[in-house]
C-alpha positions in Angstrom: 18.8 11.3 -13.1 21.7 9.0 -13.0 21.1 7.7 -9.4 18.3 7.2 -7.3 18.3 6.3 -3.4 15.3 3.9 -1.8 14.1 4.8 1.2 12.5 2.1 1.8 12.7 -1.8 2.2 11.2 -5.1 1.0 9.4 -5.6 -2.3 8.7 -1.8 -3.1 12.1 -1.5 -2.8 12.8 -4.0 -5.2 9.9 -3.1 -7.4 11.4 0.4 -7.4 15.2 -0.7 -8.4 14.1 -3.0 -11.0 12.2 -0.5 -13.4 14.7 1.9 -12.0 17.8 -1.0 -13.5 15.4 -0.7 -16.9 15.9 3.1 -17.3 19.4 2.6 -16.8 19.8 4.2 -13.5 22.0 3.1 -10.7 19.9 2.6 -7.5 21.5 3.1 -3.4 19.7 0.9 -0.7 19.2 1.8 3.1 19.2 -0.9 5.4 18.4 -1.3 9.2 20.5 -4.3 11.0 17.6 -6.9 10.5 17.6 -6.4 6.7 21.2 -6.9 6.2 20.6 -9.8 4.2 17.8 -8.6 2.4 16.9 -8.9 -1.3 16.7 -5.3 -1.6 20.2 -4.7 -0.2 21.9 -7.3 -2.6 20.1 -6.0 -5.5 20.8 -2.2 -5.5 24.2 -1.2 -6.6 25.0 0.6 -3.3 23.9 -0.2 0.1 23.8 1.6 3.3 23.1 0.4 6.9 21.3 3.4 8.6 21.2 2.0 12.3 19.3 -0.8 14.4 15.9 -2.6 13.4 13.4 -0.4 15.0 12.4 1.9 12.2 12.2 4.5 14.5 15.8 4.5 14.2 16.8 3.8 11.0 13.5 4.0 8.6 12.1 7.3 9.8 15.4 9.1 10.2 15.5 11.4 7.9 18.9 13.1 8.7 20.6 9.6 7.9 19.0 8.5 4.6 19.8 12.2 3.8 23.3 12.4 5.0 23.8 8.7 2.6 22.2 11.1 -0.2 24.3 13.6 -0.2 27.8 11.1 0.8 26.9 8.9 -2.7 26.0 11.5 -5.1 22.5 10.7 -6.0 20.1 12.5 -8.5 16.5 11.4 -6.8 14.9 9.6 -3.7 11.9 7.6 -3.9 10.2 7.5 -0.9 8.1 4.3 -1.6 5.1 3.6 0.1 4.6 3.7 4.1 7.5 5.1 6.5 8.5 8.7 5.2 6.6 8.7 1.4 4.0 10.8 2.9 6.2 13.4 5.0 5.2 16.3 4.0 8.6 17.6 5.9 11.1 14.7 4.5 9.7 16.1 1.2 11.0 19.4 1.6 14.4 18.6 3.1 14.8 16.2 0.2 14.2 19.2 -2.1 16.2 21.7 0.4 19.3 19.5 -0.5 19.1 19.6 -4.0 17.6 16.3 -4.6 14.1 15.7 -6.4 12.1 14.3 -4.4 10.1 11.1 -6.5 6.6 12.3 -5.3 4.6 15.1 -5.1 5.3 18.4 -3.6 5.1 19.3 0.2 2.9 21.7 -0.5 0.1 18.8 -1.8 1.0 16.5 1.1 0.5 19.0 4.1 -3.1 19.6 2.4 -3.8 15.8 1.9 -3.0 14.9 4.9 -5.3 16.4 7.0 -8.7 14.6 6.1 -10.6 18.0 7.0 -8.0 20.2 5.0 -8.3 17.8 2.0 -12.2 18.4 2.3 -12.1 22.2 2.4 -9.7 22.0 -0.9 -12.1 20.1 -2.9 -15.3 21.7 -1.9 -14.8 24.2 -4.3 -14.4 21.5 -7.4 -17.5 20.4 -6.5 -16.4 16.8 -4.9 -19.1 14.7 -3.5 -18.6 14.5 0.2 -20.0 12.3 3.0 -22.5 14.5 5.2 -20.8 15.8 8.1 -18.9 18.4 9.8 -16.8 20.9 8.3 -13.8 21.2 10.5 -12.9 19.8 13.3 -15.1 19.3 16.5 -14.5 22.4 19.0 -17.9 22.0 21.1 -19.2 18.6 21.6 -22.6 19.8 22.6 -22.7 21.8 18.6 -20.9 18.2 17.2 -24.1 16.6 19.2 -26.7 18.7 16.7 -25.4 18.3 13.9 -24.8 14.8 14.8 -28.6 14.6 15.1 -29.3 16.4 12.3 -26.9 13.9 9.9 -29.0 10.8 12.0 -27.2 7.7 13.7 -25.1 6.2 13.3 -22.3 8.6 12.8 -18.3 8.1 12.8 -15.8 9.8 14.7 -12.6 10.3 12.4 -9.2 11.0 12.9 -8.2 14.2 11.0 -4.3 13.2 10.3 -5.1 9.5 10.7 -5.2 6.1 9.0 -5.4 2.8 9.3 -8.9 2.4 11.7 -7.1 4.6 14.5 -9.1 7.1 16.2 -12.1 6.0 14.3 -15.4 5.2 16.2 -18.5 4.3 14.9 -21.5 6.0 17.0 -25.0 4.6 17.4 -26.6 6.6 19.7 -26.5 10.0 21.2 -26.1 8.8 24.7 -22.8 7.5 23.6 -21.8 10.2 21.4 -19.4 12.3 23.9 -17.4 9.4 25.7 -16.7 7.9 21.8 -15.2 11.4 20.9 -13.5 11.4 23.8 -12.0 8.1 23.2 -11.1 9.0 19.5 -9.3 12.4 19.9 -7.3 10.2 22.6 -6.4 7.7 20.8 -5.6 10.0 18.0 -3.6 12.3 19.6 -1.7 9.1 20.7 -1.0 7.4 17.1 -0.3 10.9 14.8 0.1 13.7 17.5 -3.0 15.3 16.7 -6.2 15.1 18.7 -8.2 16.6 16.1 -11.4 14.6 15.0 -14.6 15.6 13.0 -17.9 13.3 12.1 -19.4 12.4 9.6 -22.6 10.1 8.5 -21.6 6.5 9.0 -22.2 4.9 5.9 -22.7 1.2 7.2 -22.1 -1.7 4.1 -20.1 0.7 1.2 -17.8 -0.1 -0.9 -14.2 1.0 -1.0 -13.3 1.9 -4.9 -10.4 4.3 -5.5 -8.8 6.1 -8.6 -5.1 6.2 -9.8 -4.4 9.7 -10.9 -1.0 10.7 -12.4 0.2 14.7 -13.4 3.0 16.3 -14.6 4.8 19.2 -13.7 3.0 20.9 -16.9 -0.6 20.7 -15.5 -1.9 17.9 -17.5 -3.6 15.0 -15.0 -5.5 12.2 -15.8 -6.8 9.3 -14.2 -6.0 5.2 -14.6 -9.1 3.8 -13.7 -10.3 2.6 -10.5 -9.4 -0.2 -8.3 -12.0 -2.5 -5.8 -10.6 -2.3 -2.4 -13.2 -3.3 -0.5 -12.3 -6.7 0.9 -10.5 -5.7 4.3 -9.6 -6.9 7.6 -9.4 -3.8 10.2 -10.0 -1.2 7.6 -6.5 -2.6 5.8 -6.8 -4.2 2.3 -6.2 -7.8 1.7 -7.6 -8.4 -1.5 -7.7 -5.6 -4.8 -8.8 -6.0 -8.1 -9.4 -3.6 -11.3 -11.6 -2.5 -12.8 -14.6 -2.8 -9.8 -17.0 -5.1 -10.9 -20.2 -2.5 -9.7 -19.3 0.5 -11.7 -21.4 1.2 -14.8 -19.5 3.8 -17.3 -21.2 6.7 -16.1 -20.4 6.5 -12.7 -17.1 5.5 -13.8 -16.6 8.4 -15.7 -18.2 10.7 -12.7 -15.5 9.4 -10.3 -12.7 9.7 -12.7 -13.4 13.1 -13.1 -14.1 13.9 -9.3 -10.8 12.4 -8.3 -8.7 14.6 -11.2 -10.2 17.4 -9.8 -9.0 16.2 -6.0 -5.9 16.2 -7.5 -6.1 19.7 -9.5 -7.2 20.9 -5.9 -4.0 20.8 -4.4 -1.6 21.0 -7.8 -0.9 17.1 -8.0 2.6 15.9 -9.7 3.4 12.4 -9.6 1.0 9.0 -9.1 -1.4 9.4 -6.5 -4.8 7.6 -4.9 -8.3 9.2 -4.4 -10.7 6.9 -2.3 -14.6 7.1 -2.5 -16.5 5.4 -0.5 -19.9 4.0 -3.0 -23.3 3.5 -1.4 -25.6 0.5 -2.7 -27.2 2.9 -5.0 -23.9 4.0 -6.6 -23.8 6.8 -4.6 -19.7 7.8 -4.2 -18.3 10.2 -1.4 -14.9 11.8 -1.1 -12.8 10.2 1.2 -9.3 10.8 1.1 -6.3 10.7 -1.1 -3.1 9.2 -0.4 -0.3 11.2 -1.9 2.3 7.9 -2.8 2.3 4.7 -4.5 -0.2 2.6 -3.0 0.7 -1.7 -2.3 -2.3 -2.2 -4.7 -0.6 -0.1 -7.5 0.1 -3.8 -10.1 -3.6 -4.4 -10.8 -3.7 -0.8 -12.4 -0.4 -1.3 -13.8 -1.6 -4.4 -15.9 -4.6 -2.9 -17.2 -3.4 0.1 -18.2 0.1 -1.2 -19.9 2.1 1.4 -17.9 5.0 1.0 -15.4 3.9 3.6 -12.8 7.5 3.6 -10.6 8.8 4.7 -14.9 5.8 7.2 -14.6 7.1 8.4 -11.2 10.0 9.1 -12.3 9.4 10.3 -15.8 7.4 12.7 -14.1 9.9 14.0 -11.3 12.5 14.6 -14.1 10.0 16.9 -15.5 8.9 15.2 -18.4 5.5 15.5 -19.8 3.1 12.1 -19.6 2.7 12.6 -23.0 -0.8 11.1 -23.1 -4.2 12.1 -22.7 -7.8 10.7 -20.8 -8.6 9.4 -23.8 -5.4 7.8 -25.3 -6.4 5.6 -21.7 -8.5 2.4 -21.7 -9.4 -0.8 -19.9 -7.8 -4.3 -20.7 -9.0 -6.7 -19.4 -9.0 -7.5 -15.2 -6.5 -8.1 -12.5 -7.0 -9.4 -9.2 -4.0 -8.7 -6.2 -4.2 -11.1 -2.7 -1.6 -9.5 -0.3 -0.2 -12.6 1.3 0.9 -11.8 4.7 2.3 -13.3 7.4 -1.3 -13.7 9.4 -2.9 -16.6 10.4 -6.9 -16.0 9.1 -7.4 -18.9 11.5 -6.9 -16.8 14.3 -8.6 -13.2 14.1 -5.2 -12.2 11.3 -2.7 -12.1 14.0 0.5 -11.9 12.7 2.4 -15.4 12.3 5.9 -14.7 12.5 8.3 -17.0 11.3 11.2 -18.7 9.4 10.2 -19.9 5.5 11.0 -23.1 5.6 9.4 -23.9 2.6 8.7 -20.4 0.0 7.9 -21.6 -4.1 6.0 -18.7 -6.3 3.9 -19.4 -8.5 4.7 -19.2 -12.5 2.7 -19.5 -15.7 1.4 -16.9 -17.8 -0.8 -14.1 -16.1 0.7 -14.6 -13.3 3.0 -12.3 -11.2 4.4 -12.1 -7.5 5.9 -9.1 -6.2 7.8 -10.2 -3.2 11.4 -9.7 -1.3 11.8 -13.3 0.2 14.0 -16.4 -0.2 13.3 -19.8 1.3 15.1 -20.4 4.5 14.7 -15.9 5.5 12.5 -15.2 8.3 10.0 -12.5 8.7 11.2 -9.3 10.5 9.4 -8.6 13.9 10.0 -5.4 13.7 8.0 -4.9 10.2 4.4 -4.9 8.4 3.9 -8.4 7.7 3.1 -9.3 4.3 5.4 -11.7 2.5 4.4 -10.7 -0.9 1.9 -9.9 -3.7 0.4 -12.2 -5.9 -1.7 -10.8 -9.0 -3.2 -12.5 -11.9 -4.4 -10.8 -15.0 -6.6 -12.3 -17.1 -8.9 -11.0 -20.6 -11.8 -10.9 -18.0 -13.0 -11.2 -14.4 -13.9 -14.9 -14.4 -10.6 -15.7 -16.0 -8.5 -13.6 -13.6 -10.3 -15.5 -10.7 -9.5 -18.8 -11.8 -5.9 -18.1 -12.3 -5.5 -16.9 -8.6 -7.3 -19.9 -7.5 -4.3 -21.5 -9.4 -1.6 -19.7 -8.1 -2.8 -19.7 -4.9 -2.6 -23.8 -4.8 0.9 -23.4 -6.5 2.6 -21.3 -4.1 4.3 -23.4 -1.6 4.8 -21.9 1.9 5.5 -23.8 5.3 6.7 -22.4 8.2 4.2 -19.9 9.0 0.6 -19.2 8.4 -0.3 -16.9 5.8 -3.3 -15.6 4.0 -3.1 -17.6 1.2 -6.0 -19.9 2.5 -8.7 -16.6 2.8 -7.4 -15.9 -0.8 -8.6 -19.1 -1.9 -12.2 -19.2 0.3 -12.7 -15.2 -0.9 -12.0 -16.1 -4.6 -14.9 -18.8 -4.4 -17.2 -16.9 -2.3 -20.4 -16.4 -4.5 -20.9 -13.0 -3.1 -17.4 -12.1 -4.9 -17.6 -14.2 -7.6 -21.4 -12.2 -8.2 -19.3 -9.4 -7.7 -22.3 -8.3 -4.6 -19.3 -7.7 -1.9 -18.5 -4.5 0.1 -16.5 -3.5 3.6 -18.1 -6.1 5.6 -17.5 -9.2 3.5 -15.3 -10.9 6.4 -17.6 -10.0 9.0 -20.9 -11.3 6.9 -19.1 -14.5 5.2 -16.2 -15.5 6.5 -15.5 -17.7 9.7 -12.4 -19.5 10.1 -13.9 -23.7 9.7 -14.5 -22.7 6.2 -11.1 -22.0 5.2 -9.6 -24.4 2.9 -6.8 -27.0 3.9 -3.8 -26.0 1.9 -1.7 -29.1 0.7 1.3 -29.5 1.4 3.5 -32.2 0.1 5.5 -33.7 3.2 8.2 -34.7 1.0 8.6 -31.2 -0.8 8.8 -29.6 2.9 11.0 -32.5 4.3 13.3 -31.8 1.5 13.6 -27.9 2.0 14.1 -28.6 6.0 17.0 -30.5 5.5 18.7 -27.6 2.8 17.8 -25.2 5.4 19.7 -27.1 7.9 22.5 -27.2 5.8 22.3 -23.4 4.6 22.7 -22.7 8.3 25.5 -25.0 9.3 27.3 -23.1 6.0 27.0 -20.2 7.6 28.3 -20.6 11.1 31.4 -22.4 9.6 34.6 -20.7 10.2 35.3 -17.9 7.5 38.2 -18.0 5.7 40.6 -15.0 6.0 40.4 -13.9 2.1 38.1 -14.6 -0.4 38.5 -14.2 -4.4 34.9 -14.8 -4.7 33.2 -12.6 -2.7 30.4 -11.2 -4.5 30.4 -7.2 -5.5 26.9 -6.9 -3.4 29.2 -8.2 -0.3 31.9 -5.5 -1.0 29.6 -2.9 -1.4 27.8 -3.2 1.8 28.7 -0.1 3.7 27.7 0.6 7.5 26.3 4.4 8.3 
């Protein structure tokens, strides 16, 4: 594999060509119009613009990051995480023309990524699973029985969803049919498919997941577990590893639950099997995300592997060469996804120009991002700005470094989440470790965020470069340039 195309943007992308750089392997990005300065597009040795910001129209067509494929020669496309890396149908054009596909197969994905098909493959591995029903609901007055057989409160699910949508929580039975309703609508408008099935609502759990990596030889194991259960609308904001609940047992219980979710459906590549874990360490099947998840670092520096090198170790159809137990624990890392939300008000997003954007540095420290003072934030775009993990030799010592880093990072311009990373971090109920899903709605109210301080002088400062970075660049051009950087020459429009 001599050359591998991105199909993505932002800091995957550059996390992807970086280890990809390592290996030795040139790397192709695809671009929409608003990323044309992007850090990803000046990195990569190729570049590609695939059409106009919406990703709708350059992101999620397929035919144009393929037709780019095929024009430049490449070996291997990694898909990323979001937009097309769980297309079960990219996938399998990918392979169609004779390029490997950095991921599983199309086969795993199509049974993955429908919840209720993902269920009926791990029953017979003997999975844990949340009471409910089976497939998905044909008769609302049978869904009502076995409703009341589980007990309220129940949840409504989405079958091919994600992300909160077509997901209702049901208290009563006098409710039950008009919340159904309301989910298979709003289902059918997200994903395309109405189909929705119920389970027991399990109210305060937590949300712990399992890495799992396998080979094209049959071997899989699993890299530990991740805490993901500090969220805002049933999206992450704050991961760490390992969870701070598990004993061994259990830990060894899940890790061998969520290999055999992968052995279900003939896993090749990294992956991500969620549980859901009762106060009484009681875990339940949720789902399992066939990609790289955002959250992947904090595994990545407790393990001591690269998992984008895994990736595509694995797609060239190399054994992992390692076993469960050549795997271990050291030490813990905490991630804080800092977006562009203001916690302030309800997480909307806070888009914006950086007027002021300093990372944080030091040892244990690391910040995954694809921003440059002076860039704004893409409307058009999930908002986080970048990913700031610590690692430390344990969990107290990887708290206190993100409390560090946190007050080192320099950002004005916009609001970000930098200030809930700071208040979580010194909650007692995490610092205890006594957290689950409903931490922001039990603790966290927006008069107890922290004031971040910002030196006026610092910002002041950065202002005026900006202003002067922008006068640069609406100066005439002149007609010829000896200069002009190979990134600049190799920008090529689709």
């Amino acid at each position: 594999m001599k050359k591998i195309l991105v199909a993505n943007r932002g800091e995957i992308a550059l996390r992807v060509m970086r280890t990809a750089k390592e290996m030795g392997i040139k790397t192709v990005a695809v671009f929409s119009e608003a990323d044309r300065n992007a850090l990803h597009v000046r990195y990569a040795d190729e570049a590609v613009c695939i059409g106009p910001p919406p990703s709708n129209q350059s992101y999620l067509v397929m035919d144009k990051i393929l037709d780019v494929a095929k024009q430049l020669g490449v070996d291997g496309i990694h898909p990323g995480y979001g937009f097309l890396s769980e297309n079960a149908a990219f996938a399998r054009k990918v392979k169609e023309a004779g390029i490997t596909f950095i991921g599983p197969t199309a086969e795993a994905m199509e049974v993955m990524g429908s919840k209720l098909g993902a269920k009926a493959a791990v029953k017979a591995f003997g999975v844990p699973m949340v009471p409910g029903t089976e497939g998905a609901i044909n008769d609302v007055n049978e869904a009502k029985k076995i409703a009341a057989e589980i007990g309220y409160p129940v949840l409504v699910k989405a079958s091919a969803g994600g992300g909160g949508k077509g997901m209702r929580v049901v208290e009563h039975e006098a409710e039950f049919e008009q919340q159904v309703q309301m989910a298979m609508s709003e289902a059918l408008s997200a994903f395309g498919d109405g189909a929705v099935f119920i389970e027991k609502y399990v109210g305060s759990p937590r949300h712990i997941e399992f890495q799992v990596l396998g080979d094209t030889h049959g071997n899989i194991v699993h890299l530990f577990e991740r805490e993901c259960s500090i969220q805002r609308r049933h999206q992450k904001l704050v991961e760490e590893a390992p969870s701070s609940c598990l004993t061994p047992e259990v830990r060894k219980k899940m890790g061998e639950a969520a290999v055999n979710v992968a052995k279900a459906c003939n896993y090749t590549g990294a992956g991500t099997v969620e549980f859901l874990v009762d106060e009484k360490l009681n875990f339940y099947f949720l789902e399992m995300n066939t990609r790289l998840q955002v959250e992947h670092p904090v595994t990545e520096q407790i393990v001591g592997l690269d998992l984008v090198k895994e990736q595509i170790r694995v797609a060239r159809g190399e054994q992992l060469g390692y076993a469960q137990d050549d795997l271990e624990i050291r030490g813990h890392s905490i991630e804080l996804r800092v977006c562009a939300e203001d916690p302030a008000n309800n997480f909307l997003p806070d888009i914006g120009k950086l007027i002021t954007y300093k990372t944080p540095q030091g040892y244990g420290v690391r910040v995954d991002d694809s921003f440059e003072e002076g860039m704004d934030i893409p409307i058009q775009y999930d908002p986080m700005i970048a990913k700031l993990i610590t690692f430390g030799k344990n969990r107290e010592e990887a708290i206190n470094r993100m409390i560090r880093a946190i007050d080192d990072y320099r950002i004005s311009g916009i609001e970000t989440t930098l200030t809930f990373g700071k208040f979580a971090m010194q909650h007692e109920a995490f610092v205890s470790g006594n957290f689950d899903t409903k931490f922001i709605d039990k603790y966290f109210k927006p008069e107890l965020l922290p004031v971040r301080k910002i030196d006026d002088a610092f910002v002041a400062i950065a202002a005026g470069s900006l202003y002067k970075q922008e006068r640069k660049s609406t100066a005439p051009a002149s007609e010829s340039s000896s200069s002009e950087s190979s990134w600049k020459r190799n920008r090529k429009a689709y």
